[in-house]
N, C-alpha and C positions, 0 to 999 in steps of 0.2 A: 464400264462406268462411262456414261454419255459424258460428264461434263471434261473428264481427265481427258477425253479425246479433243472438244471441243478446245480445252485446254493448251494440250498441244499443238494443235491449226495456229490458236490465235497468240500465244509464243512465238513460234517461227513467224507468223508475218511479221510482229515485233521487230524480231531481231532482226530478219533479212532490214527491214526498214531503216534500222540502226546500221545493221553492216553497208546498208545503199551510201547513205551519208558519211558513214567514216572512208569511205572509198572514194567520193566525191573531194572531201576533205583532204586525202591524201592525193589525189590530185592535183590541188591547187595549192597544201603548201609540202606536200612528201612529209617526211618523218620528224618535223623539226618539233614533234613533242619529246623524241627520245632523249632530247638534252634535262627531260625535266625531273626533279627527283620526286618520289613518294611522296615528300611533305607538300611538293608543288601541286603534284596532283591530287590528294586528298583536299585538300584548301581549293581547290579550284572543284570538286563537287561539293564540296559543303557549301560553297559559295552557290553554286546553283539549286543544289537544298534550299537553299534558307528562301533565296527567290522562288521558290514554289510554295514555299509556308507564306511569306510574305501573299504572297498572292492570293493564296486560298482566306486568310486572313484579311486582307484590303479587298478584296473583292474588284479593285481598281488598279490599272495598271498604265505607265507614264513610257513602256518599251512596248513595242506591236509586236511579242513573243509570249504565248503563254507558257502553263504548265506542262500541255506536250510536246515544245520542243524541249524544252529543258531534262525531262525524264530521259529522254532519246540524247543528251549530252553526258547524263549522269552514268549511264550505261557505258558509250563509249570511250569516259575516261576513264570509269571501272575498268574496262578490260584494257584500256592501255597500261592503268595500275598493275596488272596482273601481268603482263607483259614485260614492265620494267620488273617487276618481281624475279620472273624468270630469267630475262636477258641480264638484268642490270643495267644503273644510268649509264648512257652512250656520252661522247662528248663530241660528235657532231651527230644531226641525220644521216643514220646508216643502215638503213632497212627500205629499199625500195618497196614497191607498191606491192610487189608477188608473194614477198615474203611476210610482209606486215599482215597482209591477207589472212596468210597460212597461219599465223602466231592467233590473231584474232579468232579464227576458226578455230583453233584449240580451246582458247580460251573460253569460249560461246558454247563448244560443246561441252566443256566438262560442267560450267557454272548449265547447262538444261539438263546433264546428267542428274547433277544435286537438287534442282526443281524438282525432278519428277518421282525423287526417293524422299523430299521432304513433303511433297504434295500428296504425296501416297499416305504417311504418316501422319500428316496432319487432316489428311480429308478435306481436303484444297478449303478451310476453314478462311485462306485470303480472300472469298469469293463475297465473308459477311465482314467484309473489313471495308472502311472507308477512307479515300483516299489521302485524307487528311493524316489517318494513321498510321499509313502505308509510309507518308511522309517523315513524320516522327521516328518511326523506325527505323527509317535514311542517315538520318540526324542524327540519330542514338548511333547506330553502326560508327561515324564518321568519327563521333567520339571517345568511341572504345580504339578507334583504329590510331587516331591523334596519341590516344595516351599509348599505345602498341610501340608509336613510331618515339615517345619519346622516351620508351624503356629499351629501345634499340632493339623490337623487334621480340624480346623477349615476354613468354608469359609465363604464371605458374601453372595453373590447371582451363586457363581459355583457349578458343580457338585461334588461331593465327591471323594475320592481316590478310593473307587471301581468302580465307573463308567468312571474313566479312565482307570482301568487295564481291564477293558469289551472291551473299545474301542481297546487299544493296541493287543490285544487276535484278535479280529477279525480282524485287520490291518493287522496282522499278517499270519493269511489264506487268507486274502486274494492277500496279495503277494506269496504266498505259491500257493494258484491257479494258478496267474500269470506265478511263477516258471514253473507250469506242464504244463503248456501250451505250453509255450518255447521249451521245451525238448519234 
């Protein structure tokens, strides 16, 4: 299947792109997101959600950042979510640069692992989807994940908080595809 391959080319440059800058990031301020909890970080991508609806919506904008750099934020606090998930909130920065690496690396493969088993199944059907949509589906996730974290994590027959920040991650490149396209 030409496009599945095409696919995963333009996946990986994605992410590497997103892994550049969170690397960069952690350079300049190290891990001091680890202090932050789940509600912190879900609220801080919805907050950049909603600035990319805004945006696609106003069509104008008053900050000199569009909608890709924002998808490439929404990504890397995704997988910092993922991350706290696993480690748990820190209560200082305690993850230098090699290991945060390594954590993100996990995280990035298992959420392309579920891409290319959902992609498969669906017939990369994202491919007739428009970014605007791709956006809403951010939003939706972010609010199933909200009411997740206010049932404390509990569900009765839904997916868990990490299989929503997988979903959002990849919604995310793949408007981020969509973006390169365009340009």
């Amino acid at each position: 299947m030409i496009y599945m391959k095409n696919t995963e080319e333009q996946y990986e440059k994605i992410i590497n792109e997103s892994r550049s800058l969170f690397t960069k990031k952690m350079q300049d301020y190290g891990s001091a997101w680890r202090i932050l909890r789940l509600s912190s970080l879900t609220d801080q991508i919805f907050i950049k959600a909603q600035r990319i609806r805004s945006i696609q919506e106003l069509k104008n904008k008053k900050i000199n950042e569009g909608e890709y750099i924002e998808f490439i934020g929404i990504i890397n606090y995704s997988i910092m979510a993922l991350i706290q998930l696993k480690l748990g909130v820190s209560e200082s920065p305690d993850l230098d640069i090699k290991k945060a690496l390594k954590e993100y690396d996990i995280e990035k493969d298992k959420t392309f692992e579920l891409m290319l088993a959902k992609n498969h199944d669906y017939g990369e059907a994202w491919r007739d989807m428009r970014i605007s949509s791709l956006t809403d589906l951010i939003i939706q996730k972010l609010l199933r994940v909200k009411r997740i974290e206010e049932n404390e994590g509990k569900t009765i027959i839904s997916e868990g908080i990490s299989a929503n920040y997988m979903d959002i991650i990849n919604y995310s490149i793949f408007a981020l595809i969509h973006l390169n396209r365009k340009n």
